[in-house]
C-alpha positions as CSV (number, residue, x, y, z in Angstrom):
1,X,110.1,30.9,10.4
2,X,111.7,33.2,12.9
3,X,111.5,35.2,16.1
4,X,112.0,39.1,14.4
5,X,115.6,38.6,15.5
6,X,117.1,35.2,14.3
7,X,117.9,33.9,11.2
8,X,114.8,32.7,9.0
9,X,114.7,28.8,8.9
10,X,112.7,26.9,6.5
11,X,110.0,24.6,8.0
12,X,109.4,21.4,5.7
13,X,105.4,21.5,7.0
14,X,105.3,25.1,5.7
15,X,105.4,26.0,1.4
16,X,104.2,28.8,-0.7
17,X,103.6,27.8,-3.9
18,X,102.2,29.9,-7.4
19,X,99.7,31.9,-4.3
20,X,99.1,28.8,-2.4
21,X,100.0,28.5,1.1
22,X,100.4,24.8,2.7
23,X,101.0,24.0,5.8
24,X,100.5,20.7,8.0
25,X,102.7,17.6,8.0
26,X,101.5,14.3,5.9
27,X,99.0,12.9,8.4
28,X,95.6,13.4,9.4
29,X,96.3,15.4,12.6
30,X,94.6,19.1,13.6
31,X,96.6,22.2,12.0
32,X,95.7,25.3,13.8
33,X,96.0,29.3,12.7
34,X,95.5,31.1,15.9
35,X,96.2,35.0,16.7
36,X,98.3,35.5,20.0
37,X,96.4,35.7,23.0
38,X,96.5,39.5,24.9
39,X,97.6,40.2,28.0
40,X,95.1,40.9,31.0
41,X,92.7,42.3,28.0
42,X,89.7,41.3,25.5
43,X,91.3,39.1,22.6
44,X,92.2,40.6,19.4
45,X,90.3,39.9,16.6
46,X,91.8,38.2,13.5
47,X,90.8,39.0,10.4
48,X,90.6,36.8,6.8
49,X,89.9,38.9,4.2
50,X,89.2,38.3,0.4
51,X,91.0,41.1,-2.1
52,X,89.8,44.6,-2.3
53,X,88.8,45.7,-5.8
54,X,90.4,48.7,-7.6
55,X,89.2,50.9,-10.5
56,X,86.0,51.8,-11.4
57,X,82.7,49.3,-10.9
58,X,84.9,46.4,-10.0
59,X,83.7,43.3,-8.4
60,X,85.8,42.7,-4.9
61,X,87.4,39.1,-4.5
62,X,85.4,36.4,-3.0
63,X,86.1,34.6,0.2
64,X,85.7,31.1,0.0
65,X,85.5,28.5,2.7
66,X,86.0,24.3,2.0
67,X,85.5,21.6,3.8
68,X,88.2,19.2,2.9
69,X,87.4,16.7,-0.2
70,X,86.3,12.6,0.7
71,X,87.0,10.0,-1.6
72,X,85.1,7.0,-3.1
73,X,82.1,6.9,-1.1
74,X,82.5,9.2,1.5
75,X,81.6,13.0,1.7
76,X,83.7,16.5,2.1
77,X,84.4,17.9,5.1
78,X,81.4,19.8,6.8
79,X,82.5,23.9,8.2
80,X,82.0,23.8,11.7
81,X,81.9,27.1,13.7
82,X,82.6,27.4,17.8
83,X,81.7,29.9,20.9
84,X,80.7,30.2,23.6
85,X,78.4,31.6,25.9
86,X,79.5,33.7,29.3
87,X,80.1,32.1,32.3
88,X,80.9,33.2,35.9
89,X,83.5,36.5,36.2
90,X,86.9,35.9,36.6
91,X,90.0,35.3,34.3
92,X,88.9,31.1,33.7
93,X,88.6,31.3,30.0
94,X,85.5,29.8,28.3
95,X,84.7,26.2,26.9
96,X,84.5,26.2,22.9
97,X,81.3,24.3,21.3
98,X,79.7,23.9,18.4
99,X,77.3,26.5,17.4
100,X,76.5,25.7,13.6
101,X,77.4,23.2,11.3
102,X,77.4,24.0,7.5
103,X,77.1,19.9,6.2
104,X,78.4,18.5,3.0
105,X,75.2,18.8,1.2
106,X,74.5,22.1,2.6
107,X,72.2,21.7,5.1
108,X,73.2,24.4,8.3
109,X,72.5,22.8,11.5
110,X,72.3,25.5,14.4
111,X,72.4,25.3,18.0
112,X,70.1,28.7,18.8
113,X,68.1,30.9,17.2
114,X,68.1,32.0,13.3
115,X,67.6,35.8,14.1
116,X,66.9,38.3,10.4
117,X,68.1,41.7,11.6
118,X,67.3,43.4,8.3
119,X,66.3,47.1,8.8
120,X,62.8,46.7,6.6
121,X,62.7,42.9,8.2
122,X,64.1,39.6,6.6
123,X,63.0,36.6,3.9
124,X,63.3,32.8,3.7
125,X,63.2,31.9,0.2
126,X,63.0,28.9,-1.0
127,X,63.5,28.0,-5.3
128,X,61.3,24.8,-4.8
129,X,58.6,25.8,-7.2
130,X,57.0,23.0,-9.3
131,X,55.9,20.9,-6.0
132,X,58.8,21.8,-3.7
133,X,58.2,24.5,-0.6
134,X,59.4,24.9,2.7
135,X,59.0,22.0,5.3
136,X,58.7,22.8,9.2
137,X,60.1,19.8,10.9
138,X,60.9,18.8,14.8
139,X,61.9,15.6,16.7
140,X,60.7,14.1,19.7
141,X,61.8,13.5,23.2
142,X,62.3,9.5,22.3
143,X,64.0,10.3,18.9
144,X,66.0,13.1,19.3
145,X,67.9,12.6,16.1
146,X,64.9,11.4,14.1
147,X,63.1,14.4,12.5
148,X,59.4,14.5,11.7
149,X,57.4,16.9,9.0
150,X,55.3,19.2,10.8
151,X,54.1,21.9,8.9
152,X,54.9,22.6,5.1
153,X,54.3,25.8,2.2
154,X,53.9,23.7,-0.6
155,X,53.8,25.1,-4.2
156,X,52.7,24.1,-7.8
157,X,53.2,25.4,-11.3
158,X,50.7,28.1,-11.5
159,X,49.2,27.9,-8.2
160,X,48.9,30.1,-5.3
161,X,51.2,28.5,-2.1
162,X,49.3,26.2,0.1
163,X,49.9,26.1,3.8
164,X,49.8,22.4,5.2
165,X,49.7,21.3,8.9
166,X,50.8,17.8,9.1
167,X,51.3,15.1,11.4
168,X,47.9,15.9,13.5
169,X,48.7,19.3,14.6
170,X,46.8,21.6,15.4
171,X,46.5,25.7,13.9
172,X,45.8,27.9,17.0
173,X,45.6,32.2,16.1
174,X,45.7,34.4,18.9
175,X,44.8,38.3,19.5
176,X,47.2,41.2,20.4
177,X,46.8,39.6,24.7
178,X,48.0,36.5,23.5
179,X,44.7,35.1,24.3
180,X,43.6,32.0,21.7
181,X,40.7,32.8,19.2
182,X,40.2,30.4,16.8
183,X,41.8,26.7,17.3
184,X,41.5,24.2,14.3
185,X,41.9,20.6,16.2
186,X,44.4,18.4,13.8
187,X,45.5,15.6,16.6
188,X,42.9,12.3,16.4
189,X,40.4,13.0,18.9
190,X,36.9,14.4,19.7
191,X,37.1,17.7,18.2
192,X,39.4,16.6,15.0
193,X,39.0,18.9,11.7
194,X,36.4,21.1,13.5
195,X,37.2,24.6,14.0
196,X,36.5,26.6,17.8
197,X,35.7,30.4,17.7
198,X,36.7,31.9,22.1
């Protein structure tokens, strides 16, 4: 490492090996990579980029992110992202949290709203064919961490999709006024399974 002026001194936390670079002492501690901060300006942005292809019809490099590997009976590393959202104006600078989560067995976990900003629109796909689908789950006041099936496009070999409502709830369409015209009752009461034309 150096300054731009002094001497280059070799750090024993830092190697470059065969186009690996390592850094970080041997312990578990936090290793950060962090561009400079600006002064009395917006931050710079840092960029991490895979290679650039060359020649004709060539593929460019991907970039790859891993969570670090467990051992024995415990899992990798999940990829955790952080923000922030504005606060009040003035120079206090902005508490980091977690936004999304990218788990071990590659569920993504975010805190907002999944937004598809495709010109012609957006898709969820899902490879679940022969009985799998896409399950709509939410938790409950009491269990916040405990997740329940509430909806799910189920799918069989050689069958149209099937939309199911689960858990007693209930299938409500509404018109272009946002006013309810048809309700399909799915909670245990009076008017369960029976459908109401407005």
């Amino acid at each position: 490492t150096g300054n731009g002026t002094s001497a280059i001194q070799s750090e024993t936390s830092l190697t470059y090996d065969s186009e690996t670079l390592t850094i970080g002492e041997n312990d578990d501690g936090e290793v950060t990579i962090k561009r400079s901060p600006a002064t009395s300006s917006n931050g710079g942005k840092l960029y991490i980029q895979a290679g650039n292809a060359t020649g004709d019809d060539k593929i460019g490099g991907d970039l790859e992110l891993y969570g670090g590997a467990g051992t024995g009976d415990k899992s990798g590393g999940s990829i955790i992202f952080y923000s922030h959202e504005g606060g009040n104006s003035g120079s206090t600078q902005g508490t980091f949290t977690e936004c999304a989560t990218l788990g071990p067995s590659g569920n993504l976990s975010i805190d907002g709203n999944l937004k598809l900003n495709g010109t012609n629109g957006g898709s969820i796909q899902s490879k679940g064919y022969d009985g799998g689908g896409i399950t709509f789950s939410t938790n409950t006041s009491t269990t916040p961490n405990d997740f329940v099936p509430r909806a799910r496009i189920s799918n069989t070999s050689g069958a149209q999709a099937t939309l199911e409502l689960l858990k007693g709830c209930n299938l409500k369409i509404y018109n272009y006024s946002e006013n309810e015209i048809v309700s399909i009752a799915g909670a245990p009461q009076a008017d369960e399974g029976r459908i109401k034309s407005f």
